[in-house]
N, C-alpha and C positions, 0 to 999 in steps of 0.2 A: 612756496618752495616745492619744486617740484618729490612725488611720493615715490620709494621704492620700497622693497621688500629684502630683508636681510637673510630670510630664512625662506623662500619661495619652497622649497623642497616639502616645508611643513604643511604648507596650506595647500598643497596635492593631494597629500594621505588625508590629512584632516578630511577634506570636501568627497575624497572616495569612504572614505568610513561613515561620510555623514550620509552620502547618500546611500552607503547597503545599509542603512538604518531606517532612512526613509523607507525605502522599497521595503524590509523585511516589516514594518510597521502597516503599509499599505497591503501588503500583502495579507498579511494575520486580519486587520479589519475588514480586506475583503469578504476573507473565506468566514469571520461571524458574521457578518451582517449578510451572507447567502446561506447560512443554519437558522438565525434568527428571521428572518424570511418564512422561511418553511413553519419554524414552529408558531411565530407569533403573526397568521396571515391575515389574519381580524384588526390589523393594527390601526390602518387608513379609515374601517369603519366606524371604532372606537375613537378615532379624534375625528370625525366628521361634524365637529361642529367650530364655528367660528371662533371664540375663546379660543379651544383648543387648537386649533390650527393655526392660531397667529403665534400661541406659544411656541409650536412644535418649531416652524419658519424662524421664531428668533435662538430657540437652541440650536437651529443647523448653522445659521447663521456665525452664532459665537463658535460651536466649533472650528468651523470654518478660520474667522478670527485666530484664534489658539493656534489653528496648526501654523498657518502665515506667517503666525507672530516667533513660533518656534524652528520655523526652518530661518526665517528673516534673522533671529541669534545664535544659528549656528555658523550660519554665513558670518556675522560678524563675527565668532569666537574665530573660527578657522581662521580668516582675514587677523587675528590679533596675534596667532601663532607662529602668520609668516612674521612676525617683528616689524611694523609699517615704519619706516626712517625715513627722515630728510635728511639733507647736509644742509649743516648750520654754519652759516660764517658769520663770526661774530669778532668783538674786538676784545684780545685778553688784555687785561690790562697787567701791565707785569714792572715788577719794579725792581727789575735786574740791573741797576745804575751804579756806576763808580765815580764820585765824584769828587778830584782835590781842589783841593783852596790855595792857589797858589797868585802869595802876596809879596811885592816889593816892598822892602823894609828900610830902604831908604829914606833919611830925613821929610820929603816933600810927600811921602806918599803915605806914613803912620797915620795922621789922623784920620782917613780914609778906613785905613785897613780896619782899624778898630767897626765902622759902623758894618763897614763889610761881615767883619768877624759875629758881631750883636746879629743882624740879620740873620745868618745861617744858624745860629746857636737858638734861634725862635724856630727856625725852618725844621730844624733837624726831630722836634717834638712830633711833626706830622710824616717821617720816615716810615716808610718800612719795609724793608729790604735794600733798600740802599745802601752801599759803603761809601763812607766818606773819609776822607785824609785831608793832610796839611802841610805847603813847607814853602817856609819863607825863603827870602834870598836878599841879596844886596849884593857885593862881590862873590858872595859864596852861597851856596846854601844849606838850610837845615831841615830836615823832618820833623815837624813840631809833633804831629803822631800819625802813624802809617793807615793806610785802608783799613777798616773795620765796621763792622754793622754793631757795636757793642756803645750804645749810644747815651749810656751811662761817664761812660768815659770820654767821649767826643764832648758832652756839656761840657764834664769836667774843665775839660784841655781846652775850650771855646773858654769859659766862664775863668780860666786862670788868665787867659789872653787878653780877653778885654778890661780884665782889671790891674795887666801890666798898663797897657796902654789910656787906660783913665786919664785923663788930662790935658794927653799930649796933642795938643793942635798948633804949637809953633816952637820957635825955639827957644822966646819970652816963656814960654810953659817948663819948660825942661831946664831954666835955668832958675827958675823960681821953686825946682821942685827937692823934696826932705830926698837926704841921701839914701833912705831907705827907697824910697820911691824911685830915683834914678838908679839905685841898684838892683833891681827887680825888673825896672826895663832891661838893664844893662844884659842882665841873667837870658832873658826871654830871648834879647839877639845874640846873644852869644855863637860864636861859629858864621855869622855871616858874614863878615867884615875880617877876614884874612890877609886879605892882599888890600895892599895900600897904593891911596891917589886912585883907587877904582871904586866905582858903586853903581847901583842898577844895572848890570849886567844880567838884562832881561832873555837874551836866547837860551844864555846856562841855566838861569832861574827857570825858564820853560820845562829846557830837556830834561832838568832833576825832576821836579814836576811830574814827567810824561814816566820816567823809572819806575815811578810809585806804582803806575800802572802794570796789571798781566799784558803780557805779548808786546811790549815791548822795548827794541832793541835800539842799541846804540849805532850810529853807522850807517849803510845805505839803505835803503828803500826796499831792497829788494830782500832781505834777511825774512827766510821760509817763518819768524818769530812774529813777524807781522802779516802773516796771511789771514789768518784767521780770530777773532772774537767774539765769543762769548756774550758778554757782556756790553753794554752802551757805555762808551765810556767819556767824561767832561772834563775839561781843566778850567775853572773859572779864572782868567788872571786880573790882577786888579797890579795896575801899573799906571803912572804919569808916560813909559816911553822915553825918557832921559837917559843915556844911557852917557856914563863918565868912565872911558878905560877900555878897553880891546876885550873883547866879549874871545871865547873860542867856537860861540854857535851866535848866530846874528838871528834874530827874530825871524826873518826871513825862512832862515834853514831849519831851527827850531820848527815853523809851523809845518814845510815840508815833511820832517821826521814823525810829525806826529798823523798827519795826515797818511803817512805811509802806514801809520800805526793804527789807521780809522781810530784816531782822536780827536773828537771837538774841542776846539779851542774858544771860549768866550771871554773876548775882551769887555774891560769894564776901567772906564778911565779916572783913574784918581786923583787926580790932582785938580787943582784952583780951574773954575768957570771958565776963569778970564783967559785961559790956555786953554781952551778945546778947540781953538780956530789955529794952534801950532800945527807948523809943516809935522813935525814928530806925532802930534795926533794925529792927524791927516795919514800919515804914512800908516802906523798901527792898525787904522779902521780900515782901510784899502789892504793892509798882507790878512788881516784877521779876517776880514770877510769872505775875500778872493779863497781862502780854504774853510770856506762851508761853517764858521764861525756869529756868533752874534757880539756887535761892538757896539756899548752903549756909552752915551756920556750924563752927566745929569741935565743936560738941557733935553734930553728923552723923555724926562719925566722928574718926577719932586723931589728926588732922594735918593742916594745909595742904596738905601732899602728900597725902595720904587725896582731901583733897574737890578739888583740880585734877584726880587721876586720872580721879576719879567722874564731873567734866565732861568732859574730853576721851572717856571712855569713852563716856559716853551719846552726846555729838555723834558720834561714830567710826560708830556703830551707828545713829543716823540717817540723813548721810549715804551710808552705804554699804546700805542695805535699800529702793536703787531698784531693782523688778522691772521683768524685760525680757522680754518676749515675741515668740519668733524662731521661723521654720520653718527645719527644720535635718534635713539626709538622717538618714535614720536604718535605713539598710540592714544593721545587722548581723545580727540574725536570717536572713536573706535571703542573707546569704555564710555564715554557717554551715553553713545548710540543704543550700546550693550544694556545699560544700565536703564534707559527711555525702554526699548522693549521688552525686556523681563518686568519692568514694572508693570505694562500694558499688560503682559500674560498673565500675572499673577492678578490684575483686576479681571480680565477677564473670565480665568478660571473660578474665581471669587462668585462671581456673576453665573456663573454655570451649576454652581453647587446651591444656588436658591432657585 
């Protein structure tokens, strides 16, 4: 990374202080050692002998050393003062996420939803920061519970959900089941099924969905509500795609509205194997994809759980691969260095005084 200086102004004065330091030091040694001169002028005869002169040669020497070593750390203090910085680009990882669960509760598509529901309710133990929410639909739809990062309650509201749906994997299940049991599903959908001779009406299901969300709006594309977010935001839908009854938002426009909304939409196909090669799937994974969506079936992989993990993975790794670009000191070389030659000085001076 390339080096710059955050405080340049500092390491000016520094290196002019350090030098009338030098000079007034060189200066003052001058003028003793021209007194000393004069009084001690027997000095060269008095070490004229070999011992003594090798000693004398290795004290000039280590001085010599000492000063080197002390002007070499004031250069690096001064250099430490200008504040030595890179720019650091790095990747924050940030788990600014909004994520609903928004599940068709129509007959053909409960038993799904249930594993759907078990998966996020494991998923949700490895959150943090994230808000998540819920809301089902069929003809109508419900807020099972709104956005929150309060994940005491999210189990909760998961953990009451997949023990409505215990069981239910056909209609032999539901009619074989204790009236407490069917009443407790009953309770759970209660509010979707308003309007009659209609069910999965997945566009409406979508746009309530998309409400849950900040920023946005009902209406066109161009609503100043939807300029801007904050936040990443995900709609996981878990639908079969059947739609029974005159929708007032068609899948279609749903995904436009939300994409106006910079909302991701990921499809997740619920229903029976033997249907994933239906024109109606077919049609879902082509509008879901076409708006920047992940559409998976289980022939992607082993399980319902397979393919939520698969989404929540991908979204995780999007979210979080915002790069940040910061100037950030970066002195450590610089105290090393510091730290290497005041050790050498202080051996040295050590060495001076025997």
């Amino acid at each position: 990374m390339q080096l710059s200086w955050q405080w340049p102004w500092a390491a000016l004065g520094g290196a002019l202080a350090a030098a009338a330091i030098i000079l007034l030091v060189v200066a003052l040694s001058s003028r003793r050692h021209r007194i000393d001169t004069v009084r001690v002028f027997t000095l060269d005869d008095d070490l004229n002998t070999e011992r003594a002169s090798k000693l004398f040669r290795q004290w000039r020497w280590l001085n010599r050393c000492a000063a080197v070593l002390v002007v070499v750390a004031l250069a690096v203090a001064v250099a430490m003062v200008a504040r030595p910085a890179t720019v650091d680009v790095s990747e924050e990882r940030s788990s600014s996420r909004d994520i609903v669960l928004c599940l068709d509760v129509s007959g053909s598509t409960l038993p799904y939803d249930r594993q759907v529901i078990d998966t996020y309710r494991d998923l949700v133990g490895h959150f943090q920061g994230e808000r998540i929410g819920m809301s089902i639909f069929n003809s109508t739809s419900r807020t099972v519970f709104p956005l929150t990062d309060d994940y005491d309650l999210v189990t909760e509201q998961l953990d009451a959900a997949s023990k409505a749906l215990k069981g239910v994997e056909s209609q032999d299940d539901i009619d074989k089941m204790s009236d407490s049991d069917y009443q407790r599903i009953a309770d759970w959908l209660e509010g979707t099924q308003n309007r009659k001779d209609t069910t999965s009406l997945i566009g409406d299901g979508v746009v309530s969905c998309a409400a849950m969300l900040p920023g946005f709006a009902y209406g066109s594309s161009s609503d100043e509500s939807d300029a801007t977010r904050t936040r990443a935001a995900s709609i996981v839908l878990a639908t079969d795609n059947v739609v029974s009854g005159t929708p007032t938002y068609t899948l279609e426009q749903a995904l436009a509205l939300t994409t106006s909304a910079k909302i991701t939409v990921d499809g997740l196909f619920s229903g029976p194997t033997q249907s994933e090669g239906d024109e109606t799937t077919t049609q879902m994974k082509d509008q879901i994809e076409s708006h920047g969506g992940v559409f998976l079936t289980q022939s992607n992989g082993g399980s319902v759980d397979e393919l939520v993990r698969d989404i929540d993975e991908r979204r995780s790794a999007e979210s979080r691969s915002a790069h940040q670009a910061a100037m950030v000191d970066d002195p450590a070389w610089f105290t090393v260095a510091l730290a290497v030659v005041v050790a050498l000085w202080l051996l040295v001076v050590w060495r001076l005084k025997r």
